[in-house]
VEXDREN-2710 file (C-alpha; in Angstrom, 1 decimal):
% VEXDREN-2710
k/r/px/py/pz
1/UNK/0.0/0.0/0.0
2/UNK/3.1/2.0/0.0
3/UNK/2.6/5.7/-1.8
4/UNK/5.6/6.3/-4.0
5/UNK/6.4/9.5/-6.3
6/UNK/9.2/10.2/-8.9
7/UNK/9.7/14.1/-10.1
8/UNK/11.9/15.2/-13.1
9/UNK/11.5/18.8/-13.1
10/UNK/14.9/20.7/-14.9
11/UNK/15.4/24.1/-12.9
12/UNK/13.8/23.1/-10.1
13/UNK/13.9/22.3/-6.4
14/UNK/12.9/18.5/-7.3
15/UNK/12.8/17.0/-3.7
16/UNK/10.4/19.8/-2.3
17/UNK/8.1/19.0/-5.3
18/UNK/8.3/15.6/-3.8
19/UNK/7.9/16.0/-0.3
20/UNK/4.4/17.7/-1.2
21/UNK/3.3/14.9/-3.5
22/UNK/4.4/12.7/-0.6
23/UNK/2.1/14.4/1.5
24/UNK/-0.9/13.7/-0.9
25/UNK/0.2/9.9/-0.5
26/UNK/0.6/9.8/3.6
27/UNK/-2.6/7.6/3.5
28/UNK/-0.7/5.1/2.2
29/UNK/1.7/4.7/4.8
30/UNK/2.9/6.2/8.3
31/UNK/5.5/3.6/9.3
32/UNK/8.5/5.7/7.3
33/UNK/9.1/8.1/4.9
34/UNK/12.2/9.1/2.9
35/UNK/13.4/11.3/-0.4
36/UNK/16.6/10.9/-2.6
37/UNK/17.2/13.6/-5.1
38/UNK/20.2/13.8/-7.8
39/UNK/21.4/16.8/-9.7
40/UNK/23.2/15.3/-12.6
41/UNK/26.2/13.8/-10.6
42/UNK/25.3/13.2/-7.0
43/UNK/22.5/11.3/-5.2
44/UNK/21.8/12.3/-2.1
45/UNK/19.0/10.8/0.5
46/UNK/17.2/11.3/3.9
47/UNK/15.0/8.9/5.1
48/UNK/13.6/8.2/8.7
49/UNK/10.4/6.8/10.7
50/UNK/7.3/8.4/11.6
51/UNK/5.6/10.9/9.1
52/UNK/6.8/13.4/6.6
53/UNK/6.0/16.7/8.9
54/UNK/8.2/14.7/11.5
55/UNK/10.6/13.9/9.3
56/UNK/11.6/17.0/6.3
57/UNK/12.0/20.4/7.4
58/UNK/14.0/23.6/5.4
59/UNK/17.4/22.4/6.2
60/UNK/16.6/18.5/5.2
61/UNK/15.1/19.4/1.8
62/UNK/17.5/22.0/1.4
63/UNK/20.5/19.3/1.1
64/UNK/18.2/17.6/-1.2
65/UNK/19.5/19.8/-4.3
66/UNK/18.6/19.0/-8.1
67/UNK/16.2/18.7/-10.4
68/UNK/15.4/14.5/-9.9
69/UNK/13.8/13.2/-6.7
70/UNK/12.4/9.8/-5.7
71/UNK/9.8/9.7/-2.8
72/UNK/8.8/6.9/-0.1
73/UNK/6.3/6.8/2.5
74/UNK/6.1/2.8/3.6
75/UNK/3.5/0.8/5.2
76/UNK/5.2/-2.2/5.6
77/UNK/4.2/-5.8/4.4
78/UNK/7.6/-7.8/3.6
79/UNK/9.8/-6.5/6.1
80/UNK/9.5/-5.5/9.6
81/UNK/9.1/-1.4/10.6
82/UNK/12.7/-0.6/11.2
83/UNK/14.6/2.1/9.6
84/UNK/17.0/0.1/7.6
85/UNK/13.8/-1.1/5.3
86/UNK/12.9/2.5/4.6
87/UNK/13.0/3.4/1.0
88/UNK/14.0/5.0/-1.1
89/UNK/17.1/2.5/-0.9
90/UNK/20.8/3.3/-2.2
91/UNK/22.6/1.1/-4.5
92/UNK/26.0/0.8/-6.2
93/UNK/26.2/-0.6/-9.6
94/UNK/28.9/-0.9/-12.6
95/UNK/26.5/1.9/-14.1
96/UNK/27.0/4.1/-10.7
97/UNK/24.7/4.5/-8.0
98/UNK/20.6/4.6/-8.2
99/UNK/17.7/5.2/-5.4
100/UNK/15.2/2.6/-5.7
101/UNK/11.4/2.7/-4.1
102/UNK/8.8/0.1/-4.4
103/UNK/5.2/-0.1/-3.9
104/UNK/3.8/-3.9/-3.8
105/UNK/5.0/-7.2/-2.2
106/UNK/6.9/-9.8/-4.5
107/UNK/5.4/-13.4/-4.3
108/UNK/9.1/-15.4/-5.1
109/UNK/11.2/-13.3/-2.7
110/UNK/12.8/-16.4/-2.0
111/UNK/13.5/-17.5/-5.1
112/UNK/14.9/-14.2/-5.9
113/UNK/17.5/-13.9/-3.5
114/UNK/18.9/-17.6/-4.3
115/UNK/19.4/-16.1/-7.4
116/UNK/21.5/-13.2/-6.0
117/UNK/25.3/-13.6/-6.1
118/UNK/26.7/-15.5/-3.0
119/UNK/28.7/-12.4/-1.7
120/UNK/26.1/-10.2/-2.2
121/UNK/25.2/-8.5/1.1
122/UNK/21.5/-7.5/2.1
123/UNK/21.4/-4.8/5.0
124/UNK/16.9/-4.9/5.0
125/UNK/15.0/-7.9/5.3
126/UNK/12.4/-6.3/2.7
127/UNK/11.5/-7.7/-0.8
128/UNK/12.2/-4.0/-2.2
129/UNK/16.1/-5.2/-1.4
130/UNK/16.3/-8.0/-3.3
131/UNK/14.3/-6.5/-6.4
132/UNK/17.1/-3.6/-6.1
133/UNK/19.9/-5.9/-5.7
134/UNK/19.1/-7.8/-9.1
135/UNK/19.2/-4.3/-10.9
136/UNK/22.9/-4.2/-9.7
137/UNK/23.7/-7.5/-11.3
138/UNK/22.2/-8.0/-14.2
139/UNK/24.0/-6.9/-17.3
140/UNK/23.4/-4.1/-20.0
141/UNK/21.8/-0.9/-19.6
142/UNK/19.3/0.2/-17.1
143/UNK/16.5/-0.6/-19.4
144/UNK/17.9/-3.9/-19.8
145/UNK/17.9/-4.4/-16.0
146/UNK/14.8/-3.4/-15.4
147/UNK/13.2/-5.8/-18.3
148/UNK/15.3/-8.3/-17.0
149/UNK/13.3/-7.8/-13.5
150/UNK/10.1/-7.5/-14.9
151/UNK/10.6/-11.5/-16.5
152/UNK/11.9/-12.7/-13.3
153/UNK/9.9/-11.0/-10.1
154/UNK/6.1/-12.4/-9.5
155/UNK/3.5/-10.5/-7.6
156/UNK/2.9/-6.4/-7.2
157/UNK/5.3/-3.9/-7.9
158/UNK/5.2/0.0/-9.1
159/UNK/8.5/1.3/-8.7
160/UNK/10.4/4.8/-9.3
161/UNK/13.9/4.9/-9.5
162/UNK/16.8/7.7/-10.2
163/UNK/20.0/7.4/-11.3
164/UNK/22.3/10.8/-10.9
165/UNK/20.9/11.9/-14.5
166/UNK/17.4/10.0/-15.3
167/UNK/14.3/9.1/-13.6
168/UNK/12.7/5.3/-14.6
169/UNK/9.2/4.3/-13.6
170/UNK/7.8/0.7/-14.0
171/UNK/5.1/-1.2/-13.2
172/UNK/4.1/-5.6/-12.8
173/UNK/2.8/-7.0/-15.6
174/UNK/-0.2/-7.4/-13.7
175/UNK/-0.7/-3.6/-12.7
176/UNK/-1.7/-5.0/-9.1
177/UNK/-0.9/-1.1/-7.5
178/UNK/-1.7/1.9/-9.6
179/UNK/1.1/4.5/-10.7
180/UNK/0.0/7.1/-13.4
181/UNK/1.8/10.2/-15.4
182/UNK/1.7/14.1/-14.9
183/UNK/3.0/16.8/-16.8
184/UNK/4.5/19.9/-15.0
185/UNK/2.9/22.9/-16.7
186/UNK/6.9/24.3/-16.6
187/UNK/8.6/21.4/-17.7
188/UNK/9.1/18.1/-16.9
189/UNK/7.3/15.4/-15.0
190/UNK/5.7/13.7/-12.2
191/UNK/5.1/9.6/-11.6
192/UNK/2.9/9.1/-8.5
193/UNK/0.8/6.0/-7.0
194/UNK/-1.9/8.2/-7.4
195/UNK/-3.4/11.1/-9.2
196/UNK/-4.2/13.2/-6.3
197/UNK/-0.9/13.8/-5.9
198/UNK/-0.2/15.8/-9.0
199/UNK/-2.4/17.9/-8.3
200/UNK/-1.2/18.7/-5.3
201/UNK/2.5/19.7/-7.2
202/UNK/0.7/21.4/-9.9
203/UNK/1.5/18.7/-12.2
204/UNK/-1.5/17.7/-15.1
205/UNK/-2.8/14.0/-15.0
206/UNK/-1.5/12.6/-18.5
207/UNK/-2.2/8.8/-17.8
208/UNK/-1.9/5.5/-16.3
209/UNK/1.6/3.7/-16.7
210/UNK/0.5/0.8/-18.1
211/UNK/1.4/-3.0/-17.0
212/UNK/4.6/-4.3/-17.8
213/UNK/5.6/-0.4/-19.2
214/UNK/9.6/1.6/-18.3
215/UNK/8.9/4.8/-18.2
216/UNK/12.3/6.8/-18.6
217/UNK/12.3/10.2/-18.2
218/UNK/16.1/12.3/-18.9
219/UNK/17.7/15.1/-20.1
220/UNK/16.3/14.2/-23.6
221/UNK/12.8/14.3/-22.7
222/UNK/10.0/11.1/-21.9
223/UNK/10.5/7.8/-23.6
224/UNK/8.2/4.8/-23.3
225/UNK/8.8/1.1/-23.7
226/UNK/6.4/-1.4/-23.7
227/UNK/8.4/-4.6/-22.7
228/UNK/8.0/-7.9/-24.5
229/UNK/6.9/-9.1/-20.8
230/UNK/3.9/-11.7/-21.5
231/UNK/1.2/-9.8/-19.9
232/UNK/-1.4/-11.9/-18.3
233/UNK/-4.8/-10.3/-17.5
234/UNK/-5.1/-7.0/-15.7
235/UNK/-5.7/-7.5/-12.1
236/UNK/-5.4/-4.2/-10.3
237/UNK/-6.2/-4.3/-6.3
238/UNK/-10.5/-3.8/-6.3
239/UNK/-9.5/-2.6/-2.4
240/UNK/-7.6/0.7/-4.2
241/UNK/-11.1/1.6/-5.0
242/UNK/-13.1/0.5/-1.7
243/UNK/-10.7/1.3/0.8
244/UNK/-6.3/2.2/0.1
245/UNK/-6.8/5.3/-2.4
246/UNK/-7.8/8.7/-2.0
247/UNK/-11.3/9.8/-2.9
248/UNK/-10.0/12.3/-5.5
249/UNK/-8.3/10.0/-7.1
250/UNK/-9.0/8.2/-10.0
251/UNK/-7.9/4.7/-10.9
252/UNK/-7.7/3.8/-14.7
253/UNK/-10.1/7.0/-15.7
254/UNK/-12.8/6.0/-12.9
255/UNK/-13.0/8.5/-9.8
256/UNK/-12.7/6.4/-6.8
257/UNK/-15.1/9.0/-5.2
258/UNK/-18.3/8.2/-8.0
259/UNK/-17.2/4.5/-7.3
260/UNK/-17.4/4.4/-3.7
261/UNK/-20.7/6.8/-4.3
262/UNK/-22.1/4.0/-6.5
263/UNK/-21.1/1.2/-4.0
264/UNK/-23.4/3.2/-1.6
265/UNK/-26.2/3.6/-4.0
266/UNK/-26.2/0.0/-4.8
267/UNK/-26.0/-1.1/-1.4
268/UNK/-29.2/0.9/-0.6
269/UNK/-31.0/-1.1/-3.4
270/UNK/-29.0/-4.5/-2.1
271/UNK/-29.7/-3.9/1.3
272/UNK/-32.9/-1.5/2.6
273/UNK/-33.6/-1.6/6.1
274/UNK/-36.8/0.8/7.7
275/UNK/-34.3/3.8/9.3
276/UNK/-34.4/7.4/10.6
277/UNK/-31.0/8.4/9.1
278/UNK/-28.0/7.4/7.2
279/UNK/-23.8/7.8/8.5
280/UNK/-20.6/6.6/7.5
281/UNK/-17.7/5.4/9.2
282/UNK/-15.1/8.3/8.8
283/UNK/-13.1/8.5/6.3
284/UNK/-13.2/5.8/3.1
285/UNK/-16.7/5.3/3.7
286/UNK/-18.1/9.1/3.5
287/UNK/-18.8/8.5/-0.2
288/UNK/-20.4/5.8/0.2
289/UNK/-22.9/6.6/3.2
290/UNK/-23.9/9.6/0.8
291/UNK/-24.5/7.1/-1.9
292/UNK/-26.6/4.8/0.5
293/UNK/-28.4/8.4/1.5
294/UNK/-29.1/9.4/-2.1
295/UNK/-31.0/6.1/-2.6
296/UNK/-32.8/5.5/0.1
297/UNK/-34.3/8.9/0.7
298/UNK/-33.3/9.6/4.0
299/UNK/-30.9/12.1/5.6
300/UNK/-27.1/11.7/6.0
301/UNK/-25.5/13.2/9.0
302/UNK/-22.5/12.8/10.6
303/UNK/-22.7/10.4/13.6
304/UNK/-18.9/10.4/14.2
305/UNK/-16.0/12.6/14.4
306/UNK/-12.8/11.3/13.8
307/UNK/-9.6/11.9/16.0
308/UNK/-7.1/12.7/12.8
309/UNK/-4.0/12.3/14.6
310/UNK/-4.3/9.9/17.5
311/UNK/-2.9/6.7/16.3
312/UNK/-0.4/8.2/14.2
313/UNK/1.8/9.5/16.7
314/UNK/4.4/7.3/18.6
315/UNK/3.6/8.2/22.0
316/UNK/1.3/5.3/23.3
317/UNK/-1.8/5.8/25.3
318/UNK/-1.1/4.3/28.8
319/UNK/-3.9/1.0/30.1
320/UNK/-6.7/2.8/30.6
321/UNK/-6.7/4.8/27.6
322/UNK/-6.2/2.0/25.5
323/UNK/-9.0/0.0/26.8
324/UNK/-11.3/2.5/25.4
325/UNK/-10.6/1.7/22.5
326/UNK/-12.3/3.1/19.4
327/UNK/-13.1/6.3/22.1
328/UNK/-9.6/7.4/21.0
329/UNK/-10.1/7.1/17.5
330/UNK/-14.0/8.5/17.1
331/UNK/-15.8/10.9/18.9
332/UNK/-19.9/10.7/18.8
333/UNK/-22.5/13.3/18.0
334/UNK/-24.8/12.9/20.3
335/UNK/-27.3/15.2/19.0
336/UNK/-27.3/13.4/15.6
337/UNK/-27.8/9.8/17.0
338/UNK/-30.0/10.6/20.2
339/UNK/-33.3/8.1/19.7
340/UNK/-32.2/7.7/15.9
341/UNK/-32.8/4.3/13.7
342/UNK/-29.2/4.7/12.3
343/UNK/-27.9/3.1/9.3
344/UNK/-24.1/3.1/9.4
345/UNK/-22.2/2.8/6.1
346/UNK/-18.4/1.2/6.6
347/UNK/-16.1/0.2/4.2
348/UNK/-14.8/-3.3/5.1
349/UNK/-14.9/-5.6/8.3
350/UNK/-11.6/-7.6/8.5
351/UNK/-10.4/-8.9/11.5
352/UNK/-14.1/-8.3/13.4
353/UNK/-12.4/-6.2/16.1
354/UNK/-13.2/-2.8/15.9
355/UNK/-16.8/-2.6/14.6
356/UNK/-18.3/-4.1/17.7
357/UNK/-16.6/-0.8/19.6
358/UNK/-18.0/1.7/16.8
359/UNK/-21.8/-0.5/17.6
360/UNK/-21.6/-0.1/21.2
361/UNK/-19.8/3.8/21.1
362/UNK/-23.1/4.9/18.4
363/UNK/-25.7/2.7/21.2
364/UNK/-23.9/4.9/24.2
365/UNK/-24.6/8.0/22.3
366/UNK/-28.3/7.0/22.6
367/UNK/-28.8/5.5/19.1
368/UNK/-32.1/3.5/19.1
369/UNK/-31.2/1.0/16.8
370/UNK/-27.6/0.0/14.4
371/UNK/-28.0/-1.2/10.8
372/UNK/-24.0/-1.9/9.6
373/UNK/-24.0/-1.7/5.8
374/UNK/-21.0/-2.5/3.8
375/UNK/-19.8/-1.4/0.9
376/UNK/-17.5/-4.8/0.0
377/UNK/-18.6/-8.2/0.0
378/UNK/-17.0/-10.7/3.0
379/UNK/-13.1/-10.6/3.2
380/UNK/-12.7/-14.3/3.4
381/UNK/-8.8/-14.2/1.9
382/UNK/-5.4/-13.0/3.0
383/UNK/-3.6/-11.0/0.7
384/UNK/-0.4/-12.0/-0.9
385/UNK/0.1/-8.4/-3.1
386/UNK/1.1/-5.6/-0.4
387/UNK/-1.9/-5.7/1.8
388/UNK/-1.3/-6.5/5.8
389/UNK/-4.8/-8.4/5.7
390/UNK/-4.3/-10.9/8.1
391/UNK/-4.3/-14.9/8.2
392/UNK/-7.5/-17.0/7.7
393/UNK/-7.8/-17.6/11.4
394/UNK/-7.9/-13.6/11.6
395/UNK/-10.2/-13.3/9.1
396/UNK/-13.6/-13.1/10.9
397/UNK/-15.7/-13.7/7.1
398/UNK/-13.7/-16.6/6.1
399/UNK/-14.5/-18.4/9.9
400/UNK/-18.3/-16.6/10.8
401/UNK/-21.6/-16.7/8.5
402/UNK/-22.6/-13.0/8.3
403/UNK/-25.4/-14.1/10.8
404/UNK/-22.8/-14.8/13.4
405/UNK/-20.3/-11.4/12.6
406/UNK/-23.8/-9.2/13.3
407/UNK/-24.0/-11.1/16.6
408/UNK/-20.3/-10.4/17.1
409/UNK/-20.7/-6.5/15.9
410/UNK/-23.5/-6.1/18.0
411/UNK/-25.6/-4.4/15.3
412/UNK/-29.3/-4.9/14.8
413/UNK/-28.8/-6.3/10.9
414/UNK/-26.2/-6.4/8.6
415/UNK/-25.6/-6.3/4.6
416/UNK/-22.4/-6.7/2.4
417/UNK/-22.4/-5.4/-1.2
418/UNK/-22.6/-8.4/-3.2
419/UNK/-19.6/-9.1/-5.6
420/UNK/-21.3/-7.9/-8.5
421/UNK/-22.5/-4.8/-7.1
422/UNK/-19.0/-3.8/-6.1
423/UNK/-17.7/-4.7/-9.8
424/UNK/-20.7/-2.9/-11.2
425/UNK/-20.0/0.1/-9.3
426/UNK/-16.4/0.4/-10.4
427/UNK/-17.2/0.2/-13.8
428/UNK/-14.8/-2.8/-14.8
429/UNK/-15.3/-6.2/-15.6
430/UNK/-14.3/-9.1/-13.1
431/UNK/-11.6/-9.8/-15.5
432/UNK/-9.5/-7.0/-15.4
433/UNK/-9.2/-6.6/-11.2
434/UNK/-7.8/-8.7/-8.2
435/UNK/-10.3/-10.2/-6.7
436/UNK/-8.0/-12.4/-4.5
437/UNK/-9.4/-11.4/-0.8
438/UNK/-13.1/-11.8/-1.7
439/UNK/-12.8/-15.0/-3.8
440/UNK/-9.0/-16.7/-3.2
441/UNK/-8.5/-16.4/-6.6
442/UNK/-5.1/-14.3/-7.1
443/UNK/-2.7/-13.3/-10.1
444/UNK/0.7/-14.5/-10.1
445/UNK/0.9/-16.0/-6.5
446/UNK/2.9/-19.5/-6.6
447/UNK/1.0/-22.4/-5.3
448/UNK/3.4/-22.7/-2.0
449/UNK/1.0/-20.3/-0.9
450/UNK/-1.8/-22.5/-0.2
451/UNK/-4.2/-19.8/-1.3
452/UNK/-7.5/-21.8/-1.6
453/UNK/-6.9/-23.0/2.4
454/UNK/-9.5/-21.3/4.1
455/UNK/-11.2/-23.1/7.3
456/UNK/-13.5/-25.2/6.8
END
């Protein structure tokens, strides 16, 4: 889930148009953050945990001189959260040194790094490492590298990469994670995981990098190759568009706002329910709840306000703080849910653990009754491409019929969008997106995996 960016911008203070595309991306991770920037014949990098505010000020970005920049901000799948696995990473090759940052998780890490040289040291225990490490051995030029990589490494990558004079972007043959094109109205260009951030950097959505494409982006202007890469069928993550990406966004030409919107409207046709009012769970589900709103006639209102910052700080609440739980998180409305029927829209339920606390915080606040609406079908499925989504034994859908989870929640019914409805509302076909944690069906993921083990 990793947010990545990549800026070539000639005459300009490259890293600081990073660091503010980074901030667009600091959904996608909190766990670390880092920027490498070249100027034709140095690469230069700062990278630490926490969050980017924590992390840059003036006097960081200011050592961060020229006109190519690579970006980070990590939520970590393969690899533990320690600073030695933040990205952007440094390597030395025979073609001199390049910064390296990866969005995705590789499915034949270990098959990889048996085919790494014996001596070759690896200082992070992440999969970005080893995908790095082959650039730096294989032979010919940096184009040839990265094809090289895109035949051998299985699973999700979109990756940005400077050397001291050209910026590369790439992306699986899959397009598992998204990473799309912007123009700087000045000159040059921007790669990010999403479009949001281009905006942000005043940079104008051009496209999508497509699967299996090197982008490669120098002194001579933007060249494209489509590698000879067998591309199997498209399979970007359908949890971009219900849960990881921004709202203002959009994901191969679909806004992932009018998406979630329509998830919400068809899960008001899916699942009525006789209700005073309609609310969402703050913030990947607004969209939705207004959808659900919009279709069933009745008022939305905000029945919970969310803490922003708690939770991403590193200063841990002490016992009895934490055992309040989802208090820390959300704050009630009292005066919207006093006596209310309340229809709450949510995006997901994964593990099972905090939707019960959200049920009983709304029934403290004096709601008179909790209808959970959900704007996914059941995640029954761990994910194998870059998404912390538990074990099956975590899983509560792949143990618990959806009677027993609205025991569990607490809530007085319960409806998941069915699995049409979410691939209707996205506007693609079930062919063309990963579907892996809904229906254990996955692209690229060896059979070691066990994939299709769920409990009986």
């Amino acid at each position: 889930m990793c947010g990545i960016t990549g800026v070539f911008a000639p005459g300009r203070d490259a890293a600081r148009l990073a660091f503010f595309a980074l901030y667009a991306l600091q959904h996608r991770g909190q766990e670390s953050a880092g920027i490498a920037a070249a100027d034709g014949g140095t690469i230069r990098s700062h990278k630490e945990m926490g969050l980017l505010g924590a992390i840059f000020d003036e006097d960081i970005l200011s050592d961060l001189s020229g006109h190519i920049a690579i970006g980070h901000t990590r939520y970590s799948t393969t690899g533990s959260s320690i600073v030695v696995n933040a990205q952007p990473l440094l390597e030395r090759s025979d073609l001199g040194d390049f910064a390296f940052a990866h969005n995705g998780n590789l499915t034949n890490t270990d098959e990889l790094r048996e085919s790494l040289a014996p001596t070759t040291v690896l200082q992070a225990t992440s999969d970005s490492e080893v995908m790095a490490k082959l650039i730096v051995e294989s032979k010919g030029t940096m184009l040839d590298r990265i094809e090289s990589v895109l035949t051998l490494a299985r699973g999700a990558y979109s990756v940005v990469l400077c050397t001291q004079s050209e910026l590369y972007a790439f992306r699986d043959p899959w397009g598992v994670r998204p990473l799309c094109l912007g123009r700087l109205a000045e000159g040059g260009y921007v790669v990010a995981s999403e479009s949001c951030a281009l905006g942000t950097v005043g940079a104008q959505y051009v496209r999508e990098i497509e699967r299996g494409e090197i982008v490669r982006i120098g002194p001579h202007g933007l060249d494209c190759y489509q590698t000879d890469v067998e591309r199997a069928q498209p399979a970007l993550c359908m949890f971009e568009y219900i849960y990881f990406a921004r709202p203002d966004s959009k994901l191969n030409d679909r806004s992932v706002y009018m998406a979630r919107y329509a998830m919400g409207r068809r899960l008001a046709k899916e699942h009525p329910v006789e209700a005073d009012v309609v609310m969402a769970v703050p913030d990947s589900a607004v969209a939705g709840g207004i959808g659900y709103a919009a279709e069933s006639g009745l008022p939305y209102i905000e029945g919970l306000i969310k803490n922003r910052y708690i939770g991403r700080t590193f200063i841990s609440p002490d016992q009895r703080m934490r055992s309040r739980g989802v208090h820390l998180k959300f704050n009630p409305v009292v005066e919207n849910l006093r006596g209310q029927r309340v229809i709450v829209v949510d995006d997901s339920i994964v593990r099972g653990t905090t939707t019960p606390r959200i049920v009983a915080l709304l029934r403290e606040a004096g709601a008179r009754e909790v209808h959970l609406r959900i704007t996914s079908p059941p995640i029954k499925h761990p994910c194998y491409l870059g998404v912390d989504m538990a074990t099956y034994d975590e899983l509560i859908a792949a143990n618990h019929s959806v009677e027993d989870i609205r025991r569990k929640t607490g809530a007085d019914s319960l409806g998941y969008l069915s699995l049409d409805g979410l691939i209707a509302s996205v506007g693609r076909t079930r062919g063309e997106m990963c579907l892996g944690c809904l229906i254990g069906e996955y692209p690229n993921v060896p059979a070691t995996h066990e994939v299709h083990a769920a409990p009986a």
